[in-house]
N, C-alpha and C positions, 0 to 999 in steps of 0.2 A: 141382175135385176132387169124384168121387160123396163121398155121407154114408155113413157105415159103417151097416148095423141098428144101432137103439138098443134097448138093453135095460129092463123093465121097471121102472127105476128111479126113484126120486122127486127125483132131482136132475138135470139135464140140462149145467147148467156151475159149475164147481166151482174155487174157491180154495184152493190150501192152501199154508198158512204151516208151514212147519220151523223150529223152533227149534233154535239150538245145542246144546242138553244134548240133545237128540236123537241130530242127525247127526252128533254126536262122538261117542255112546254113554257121556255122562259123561268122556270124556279131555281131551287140549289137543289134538287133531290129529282127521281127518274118519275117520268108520266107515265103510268100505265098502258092508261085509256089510249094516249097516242101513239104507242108503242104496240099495243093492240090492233091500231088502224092499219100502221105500217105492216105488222107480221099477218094483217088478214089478206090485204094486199098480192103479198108476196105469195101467198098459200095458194091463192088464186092462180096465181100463174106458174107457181110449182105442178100443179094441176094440172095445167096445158102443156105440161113437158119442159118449160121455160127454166133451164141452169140458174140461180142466183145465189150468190156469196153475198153477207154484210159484213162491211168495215162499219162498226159502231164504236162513237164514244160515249162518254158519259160514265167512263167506272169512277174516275174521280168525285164527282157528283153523287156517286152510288156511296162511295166510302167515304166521304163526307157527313150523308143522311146514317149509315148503318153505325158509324161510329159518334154521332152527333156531336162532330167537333167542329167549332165556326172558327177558332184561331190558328194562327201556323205551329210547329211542333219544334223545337228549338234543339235543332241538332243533328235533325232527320230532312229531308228534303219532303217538305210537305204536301208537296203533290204527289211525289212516289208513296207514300204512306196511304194517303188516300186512292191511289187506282190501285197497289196490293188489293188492299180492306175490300175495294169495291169490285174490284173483275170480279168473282164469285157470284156475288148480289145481282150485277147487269146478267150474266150467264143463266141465273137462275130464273133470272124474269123472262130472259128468250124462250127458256125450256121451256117452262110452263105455259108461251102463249102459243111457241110453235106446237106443241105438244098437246092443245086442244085442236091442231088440226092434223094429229097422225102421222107429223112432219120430226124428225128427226134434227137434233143440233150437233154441230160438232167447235168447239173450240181452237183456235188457231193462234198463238202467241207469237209473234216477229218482234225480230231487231234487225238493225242495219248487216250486221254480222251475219246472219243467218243467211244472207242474200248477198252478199259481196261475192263471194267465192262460189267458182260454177258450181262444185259438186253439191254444196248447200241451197244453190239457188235453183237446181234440178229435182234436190230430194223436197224440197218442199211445193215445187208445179207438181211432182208425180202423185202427193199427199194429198192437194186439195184438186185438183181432178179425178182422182181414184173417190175422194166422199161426193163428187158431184156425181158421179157415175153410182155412186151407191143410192143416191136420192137423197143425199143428206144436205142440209143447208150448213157452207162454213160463218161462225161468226168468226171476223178478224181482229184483232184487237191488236197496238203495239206491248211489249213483255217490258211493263215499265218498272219491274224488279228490278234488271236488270241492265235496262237503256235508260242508265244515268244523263249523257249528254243530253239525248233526245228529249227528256220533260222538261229541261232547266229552260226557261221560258226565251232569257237571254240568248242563246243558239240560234243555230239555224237547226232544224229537223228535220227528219222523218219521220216525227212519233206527232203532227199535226195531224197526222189521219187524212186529210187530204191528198199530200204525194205516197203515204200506205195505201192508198185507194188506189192510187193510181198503177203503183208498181203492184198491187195484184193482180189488176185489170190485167197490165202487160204479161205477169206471171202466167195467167190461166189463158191467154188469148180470147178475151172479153169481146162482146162485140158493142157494150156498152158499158157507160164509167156513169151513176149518175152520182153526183154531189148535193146532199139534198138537207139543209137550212132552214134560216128560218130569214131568209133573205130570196126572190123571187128570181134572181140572175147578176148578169153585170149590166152596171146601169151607168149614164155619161156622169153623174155625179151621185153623190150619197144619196139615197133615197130617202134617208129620215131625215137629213138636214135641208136637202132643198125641194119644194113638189115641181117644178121644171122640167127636172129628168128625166127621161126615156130610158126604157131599158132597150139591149142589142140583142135581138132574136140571136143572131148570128154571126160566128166568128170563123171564118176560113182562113186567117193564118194570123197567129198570136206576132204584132210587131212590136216597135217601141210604146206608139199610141195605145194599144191595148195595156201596155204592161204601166205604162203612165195612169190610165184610167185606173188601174186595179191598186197602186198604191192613195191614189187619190178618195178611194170608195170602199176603205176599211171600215166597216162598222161594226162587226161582229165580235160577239163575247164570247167564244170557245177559245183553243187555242189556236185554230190556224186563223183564215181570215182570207181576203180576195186577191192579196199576193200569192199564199200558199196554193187557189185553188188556178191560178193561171200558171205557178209551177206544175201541179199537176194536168193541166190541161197541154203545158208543150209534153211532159213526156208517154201522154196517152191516143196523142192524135198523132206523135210519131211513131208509136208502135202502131198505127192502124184502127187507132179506139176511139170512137163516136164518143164524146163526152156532155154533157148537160149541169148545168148549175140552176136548180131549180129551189122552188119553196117547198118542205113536205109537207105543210097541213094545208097547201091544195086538195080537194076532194080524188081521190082514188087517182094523186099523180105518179104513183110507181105505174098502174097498171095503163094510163095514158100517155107515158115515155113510152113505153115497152111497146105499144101500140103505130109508136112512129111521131104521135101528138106535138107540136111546134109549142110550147112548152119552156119560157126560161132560155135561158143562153144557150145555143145547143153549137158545140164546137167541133167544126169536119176535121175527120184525117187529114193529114197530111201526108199522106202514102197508105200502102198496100197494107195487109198483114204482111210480116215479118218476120224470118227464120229465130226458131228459139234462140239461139248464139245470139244473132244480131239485137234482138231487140235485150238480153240478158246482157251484152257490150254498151245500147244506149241510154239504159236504165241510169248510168251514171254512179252505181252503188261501186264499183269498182277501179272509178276513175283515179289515178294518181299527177293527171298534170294537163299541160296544154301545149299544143305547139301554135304558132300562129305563123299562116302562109301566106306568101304576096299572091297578085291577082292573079299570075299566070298557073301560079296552082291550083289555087280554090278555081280556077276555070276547066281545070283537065279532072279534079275531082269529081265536079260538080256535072260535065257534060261529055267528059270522053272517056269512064269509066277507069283513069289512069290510077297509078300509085304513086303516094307522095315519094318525091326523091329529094335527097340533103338541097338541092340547090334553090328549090322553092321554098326552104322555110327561113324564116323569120328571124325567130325565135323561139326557144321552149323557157315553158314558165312550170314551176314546180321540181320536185323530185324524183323519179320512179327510175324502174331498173327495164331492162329489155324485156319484153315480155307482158309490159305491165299496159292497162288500158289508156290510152291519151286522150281528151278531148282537139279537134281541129277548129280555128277560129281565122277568119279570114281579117288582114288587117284592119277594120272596120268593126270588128268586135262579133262578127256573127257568125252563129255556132254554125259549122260547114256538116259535123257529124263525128264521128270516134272511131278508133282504130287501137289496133295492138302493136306496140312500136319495139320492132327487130334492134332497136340502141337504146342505152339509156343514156339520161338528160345531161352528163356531163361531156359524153359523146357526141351527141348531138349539138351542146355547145362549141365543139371544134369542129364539126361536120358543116352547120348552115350555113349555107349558098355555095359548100363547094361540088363538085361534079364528083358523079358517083364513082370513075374511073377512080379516084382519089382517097378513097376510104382507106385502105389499107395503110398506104404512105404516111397520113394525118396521124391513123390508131395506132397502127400496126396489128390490125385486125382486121377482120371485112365479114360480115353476118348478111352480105348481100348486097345489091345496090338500090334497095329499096327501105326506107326509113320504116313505111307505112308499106304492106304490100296490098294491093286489092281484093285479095280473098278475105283480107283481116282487116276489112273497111266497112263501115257503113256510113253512107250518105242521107246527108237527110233533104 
């Protein structure tokens, strides 16, 4: 398919996440009209050549209304009942609105599974790049048939749509992640409870304060909320992806993001693009444990390009086998970056702090003298 003219804009392929209080316009059932704003939007910059994928929620809400059930369902997990019933319904409303602009939909269902594992976590970049290449718009949705943990509200997720926004971003190498609400950015305190508050244009590197602030300024009635979208915001600006938390029924804010427009929280990388492996290793979808390393390591990680060795770690926390992905954590608690670990964990518990000559002796094995080797590193 030729490329259409691209327009002079500072983003070229674009994420965007819909929240529920959005595309319901605050009700239990899906907004049209604002649902029409947003696909006109989009259609727009389809037009100028401009890539975009939506992560939308809102099937629950869809199958909620189509089934017009207001009680829970005694036996069944009532939110999966209701995002079944409703994905279809959402699907059918994008068709139909992308579809009065000549604009093609394609459907994409994820689970954490489907993405854990490289080979699945490749066959599905190759899927939704191949329909971006075709002119198609993916809608993303999580497969809540299937991703029982993920809706049980009690968990932690994947299926908040928030960090699914964000690992698609990473998936397709996004050049923008926007998160778009019905809440205007992150702000020093809740903005419906206090008028005081200011919100933060700008976030150049997510700390403790930030992550303090964001449990502090939960307000929101979907499922994720302002913890979920600063998870999503570390793992998008460490893949290299410009992030934004803005309000969607701002007037025509998809196409004033897209434009560059200061706009809502807008969160810098914190590094380069990043090699498909590396950024599919810091996704975290495949992570089995942690090591944590004292300072003379996280200092040769972090600035002499070195490879962890037995004598610099810690400790390892978790289970995994050789082979498997580690998170690294300096003792102080902060995440250094991940790697693929040549031992597994019970190894490694007779291994730390001794010297690499020493491997064998200890095992009666040796897989190398490097715990962590630098090619099977990423730093962040």
């Amino acid at each position: 398919m030729s490329k259409k003219k691209r327009a002079d804009l500072s983003y070229r392929r674009i994420v965007a996440k819909f929240g529920t209080g959005l595309i319901t316009g605050g009700t239990n059932h899906l907004d049209q009209a604002v649902m029409a704003g947003l696909v006109d939007q989009i259609a727009r910059l389809h037009q100028q050549g401009i890539e975009i994928l939506v992560v939308s929620s809102g099937a629950v809400a869809a199958g909620r209304e189509k089934l017009g059930l207001t009680r829970k369902i005694r036996g069944i997990p009532f939110r999966q009942v209701m995002a079944s019933a409703g994905q279809s319904r959402l699907m059918n409303v994008y068709e139909q609105l992308f579809g009065e602009h000549g604009i093609h939909v394609a459907q994409a269902l994820l689970t954490k599974n489907d993405l854990a594992d490289r080979a699945g976590y490749l066959n599905t970049r190759n899927t939704l790049l191949a329909l971006l290449e075709l002119g198609v718009v993916p809608i993303v949705n999580e497969n809540d048939v299937v991703a029982v943990d993920e809706i049980q509200e009690a968990r932690a997720r994947f299926g908040d749509n928030d960090n699914l926004s964000a690992m698609v971003a990473n998936l397709v190498d996004a050049d923008l992640l926007l998160l778009l609400g019905d809440i205007g950015g992150l702000y020093t305190a809740n903005s419906r409870r206090h008028k005081d508050t200011r919100l933060i244009p700008r976030v150049d590197r997510i700390n403790r304060e930030i992550e303090k602030l964001a449990r502090g300024t939960a307000n929101e009635s979907g499922t994720g909320g302002m913890v979920t979208k600063i998870q999503a915001a570390k793992l998008a600006t460490a893949s290299g992806v410009t992030m934004v938390i803005a309000d969607g029924r701002e007037p025509d804010i998809i196409v004033r993001l897209a434009a560059g427009e200061s706009i809502g929280t807008r969160f810098v990388p914190t590094t380069s693009k990043l090699e498909s492996r590396q950024r599919w290793m810091l996704s975290g979808l495949s992570t089995r444990g942690k090591l944590v390393v004292d300072a003379g390591a996280a200092n040769a990680l972090r600035k002499q390009n070195r490879s962890l060795l037995a004598a610099g770690i810690e400790k390892a926390e978790g289970r995994f086998r050789r082979g498997d992905i580690v998170e690294i954590h300096d003792i102080e608690g902060v995440r250094i970056g991940c790697g693929i670990t040549n031992y597994d964990s019970s190894d490694i518990e007779i291994l730390k702090g001794a010297h690499s000559g020493k491997i064998a002796e200890l095992l009666g094995h040796d897989y190398g003298s490097e715990i962590v080797h630098r090619n099977n590193l990423v730093v962040l």
